[in-house]
C-alpha positions in Angstrom: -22.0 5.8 -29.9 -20.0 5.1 -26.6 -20.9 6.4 -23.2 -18.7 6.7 -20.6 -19.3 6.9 -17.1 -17.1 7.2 -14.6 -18.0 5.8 -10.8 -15.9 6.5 -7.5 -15.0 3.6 -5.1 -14.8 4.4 -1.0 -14.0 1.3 0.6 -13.9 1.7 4.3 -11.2 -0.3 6.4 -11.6 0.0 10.3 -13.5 2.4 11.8 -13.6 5.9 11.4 -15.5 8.9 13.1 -16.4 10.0 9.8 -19.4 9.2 7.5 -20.0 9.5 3.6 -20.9 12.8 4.0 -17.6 13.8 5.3 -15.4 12.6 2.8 -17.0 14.4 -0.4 -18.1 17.4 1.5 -14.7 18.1 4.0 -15.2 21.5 4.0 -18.5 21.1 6.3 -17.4 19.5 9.0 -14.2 21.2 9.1 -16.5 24.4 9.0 -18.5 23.1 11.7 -15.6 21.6 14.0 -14.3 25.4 13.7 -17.8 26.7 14.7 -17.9 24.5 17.7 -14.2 25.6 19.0 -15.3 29.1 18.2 -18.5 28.8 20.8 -16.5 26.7 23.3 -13.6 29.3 23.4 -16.0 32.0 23.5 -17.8 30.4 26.5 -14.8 30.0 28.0 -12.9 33.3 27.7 -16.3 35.3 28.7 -15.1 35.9 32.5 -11.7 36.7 31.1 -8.2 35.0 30.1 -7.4 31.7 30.6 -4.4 29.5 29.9 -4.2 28.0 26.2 -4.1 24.6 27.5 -7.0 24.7 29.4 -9.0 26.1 26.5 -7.3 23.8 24.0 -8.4 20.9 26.6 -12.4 21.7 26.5 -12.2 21.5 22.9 -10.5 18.6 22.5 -12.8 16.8 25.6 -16.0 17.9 22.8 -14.3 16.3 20.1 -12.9 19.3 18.4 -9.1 18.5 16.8 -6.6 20.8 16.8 -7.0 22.4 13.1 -10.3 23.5 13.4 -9.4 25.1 17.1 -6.6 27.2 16.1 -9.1 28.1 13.1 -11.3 29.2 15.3 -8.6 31.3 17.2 -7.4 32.9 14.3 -11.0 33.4 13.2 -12.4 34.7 16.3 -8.4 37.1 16.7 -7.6 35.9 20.1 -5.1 37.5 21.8 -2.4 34.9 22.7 -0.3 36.4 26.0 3.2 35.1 26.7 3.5 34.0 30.4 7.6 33.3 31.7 10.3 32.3 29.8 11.5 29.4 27.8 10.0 26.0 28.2 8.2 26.7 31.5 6.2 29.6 29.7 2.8 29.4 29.1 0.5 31.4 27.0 -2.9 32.8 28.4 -6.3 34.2 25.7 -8.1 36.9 25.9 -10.7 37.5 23.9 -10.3 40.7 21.4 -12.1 43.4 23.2 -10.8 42.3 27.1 -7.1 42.6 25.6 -8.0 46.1 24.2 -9.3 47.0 28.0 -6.6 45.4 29.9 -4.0 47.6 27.3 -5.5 50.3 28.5 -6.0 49.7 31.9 -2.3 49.2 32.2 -2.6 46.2 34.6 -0.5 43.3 35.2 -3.7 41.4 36.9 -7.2 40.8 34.9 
């Protein structure tokens, strides 16, 4: 009788922010980096819209890549706004329900 077992190899070269866990399990931490943008944009769009960079900016100075915060954009429906024209435009959030508000308020100033 012949058993066979078969192994994996992770052989680490340089250093990584990532630990064992991580690499068989990538669905956690991409499920967590996506929870923590989803708090920090939530914390951050609470008083109202704010530029996309700027929110983009706190999640990246926590750590958070850009994958998981667009996840958590999508996630969480944030309203995207378009701001001027071209390459000097800008996009501004708003958080589902302030959009909805501001729509019917009619205003051009949160």
């Amino acid at each position: 009788m012949e058993i066979s077992l078969r192994t994996a190899k992770v052989e680490w070269v340089g250093e990584r922010a990532v630990d064992s866990e991580s690499v068989f399990n990538p669905e956690k931490i991409e499920a967590s980096g996506r929870e923590k943008a989803a708090r920090i944009i939530l914390k951050a769009l609470k008083d109202g819209p704010l530029p996309e960079k700027d929110v983009l900016s706190l999640c990246v100075a926590e750590g958070v890549g850009k994958t998981p915060y667009y996840a958590a954009r999508k996630a969480l429906e944030i309203v995207p706004e378009r701001m001027g024209f071209g390459t000097s435009g800008w996009s501004r959030l708003w958080l589902p329900d302030q959009w909805d508000e501001y729509q019917k308020e009619g205003s051009t100033q949160p």
